[in-house]
C-alpha positions in Angstrom: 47.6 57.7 -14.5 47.5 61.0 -16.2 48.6 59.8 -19.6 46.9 56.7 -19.7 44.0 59.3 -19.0 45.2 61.1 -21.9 45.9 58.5 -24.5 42.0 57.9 -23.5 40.8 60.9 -23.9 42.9 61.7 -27.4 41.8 58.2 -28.8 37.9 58.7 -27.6 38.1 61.9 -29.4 39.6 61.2 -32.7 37.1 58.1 -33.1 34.1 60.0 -32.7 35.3 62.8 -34.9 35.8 60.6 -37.7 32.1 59.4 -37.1 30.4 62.5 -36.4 32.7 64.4 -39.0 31.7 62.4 -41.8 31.0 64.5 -45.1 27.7 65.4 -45.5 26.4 64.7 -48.8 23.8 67.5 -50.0 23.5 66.6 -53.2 20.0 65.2 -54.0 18.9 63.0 -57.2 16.7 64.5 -59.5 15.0 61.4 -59.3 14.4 59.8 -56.2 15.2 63.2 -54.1 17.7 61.8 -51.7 20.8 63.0 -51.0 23.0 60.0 -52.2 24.2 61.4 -55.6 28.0 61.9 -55.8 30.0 63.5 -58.5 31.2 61.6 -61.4 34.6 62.6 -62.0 35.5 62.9 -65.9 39.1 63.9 -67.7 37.2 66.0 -69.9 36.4 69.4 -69.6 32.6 70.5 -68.0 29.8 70.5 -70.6 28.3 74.1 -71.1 24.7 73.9 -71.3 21.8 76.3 -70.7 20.8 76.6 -67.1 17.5 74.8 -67.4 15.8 76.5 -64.2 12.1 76.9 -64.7 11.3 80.8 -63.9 8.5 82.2 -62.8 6.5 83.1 -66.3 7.3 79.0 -66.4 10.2 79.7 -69.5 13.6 77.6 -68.8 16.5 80.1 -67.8 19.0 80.3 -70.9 22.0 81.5 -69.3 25.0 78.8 -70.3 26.0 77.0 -67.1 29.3 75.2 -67.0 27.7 71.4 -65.6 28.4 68.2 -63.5 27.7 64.9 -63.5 26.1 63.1 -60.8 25.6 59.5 -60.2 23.5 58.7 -57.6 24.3 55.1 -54.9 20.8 54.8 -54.2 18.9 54.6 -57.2 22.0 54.1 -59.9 20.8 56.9 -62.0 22.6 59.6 -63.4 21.9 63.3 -63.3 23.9 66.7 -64.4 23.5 70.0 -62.4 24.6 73.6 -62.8 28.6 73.7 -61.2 28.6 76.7 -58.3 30.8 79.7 -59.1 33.8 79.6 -57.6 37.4 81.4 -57.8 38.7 78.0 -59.3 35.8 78.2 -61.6 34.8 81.7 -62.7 31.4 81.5 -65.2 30.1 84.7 -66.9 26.4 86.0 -66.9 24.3 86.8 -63.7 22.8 83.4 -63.2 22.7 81.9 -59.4 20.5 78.7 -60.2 21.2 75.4 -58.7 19.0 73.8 -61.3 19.4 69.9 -61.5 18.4 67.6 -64.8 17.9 64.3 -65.4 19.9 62.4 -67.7 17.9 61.0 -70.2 20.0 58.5 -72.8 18.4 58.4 -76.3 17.7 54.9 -77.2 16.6 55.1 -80.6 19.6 56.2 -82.3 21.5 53.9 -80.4 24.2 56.2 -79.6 23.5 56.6 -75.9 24.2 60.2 -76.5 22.6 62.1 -73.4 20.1 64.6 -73.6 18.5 66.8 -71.0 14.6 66.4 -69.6 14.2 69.8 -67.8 12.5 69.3 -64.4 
């Protein structure tokens, strides 16, 4: 009786640990503001690029930000952000901003090259 009580109890548990444990996702699309984006994982090195955070004198923060790439399940639309500081990824300068952009492809040249539309 006791270990059937304890198989119970071990198999209850690990079930709902798996559903209440469930990574949260906390990164939000710069375009429809839910939190569904994920990371797009590239064999290329990050892009550096200038924060992009809009200040309070309403200028765009020009510290160089190493970036990610975002994709997001909801809306299909992709996004890059600033990547945080971390011992794996040391960045110079004094900038903290978790400034988000959208990804804008230029369609004119027909290159697809992306370019950034500060928000």
């Amino acid at each position: 009786m006791k270990l059937s009580y304890t198989v119970y109890a071990l198999v209850v548990t690990l079930l709902l640990s798996t559903i209440f444990c469930n990574a949260r996702n906390d990164v939000v699309c710069a375009y429809c503001k839910e939190p569904r984006a994920v990371e797009v994982k590239t064999k290329k090195p990050l892009p550096e690029a200038p924060c992009g955070h809009r200040l309070l004198d309403n200028t765009l923060c020009q510290s160089m930000r190493l970036k990610r790439l975002y994709k997001c399940k909801g809306c299909k639309e992709h996004s890059w952000g600033n990547a945080r500081r971390t011992d794996d990824l040391p960045q110079e300068g004094s900038c903290t901003h978790e400034s988000k952009q959208k990804m804008v492809y230029n369609q004119t040249k027909k290159t697809f090259e992306p370019f950034l539309e500060f928000i």
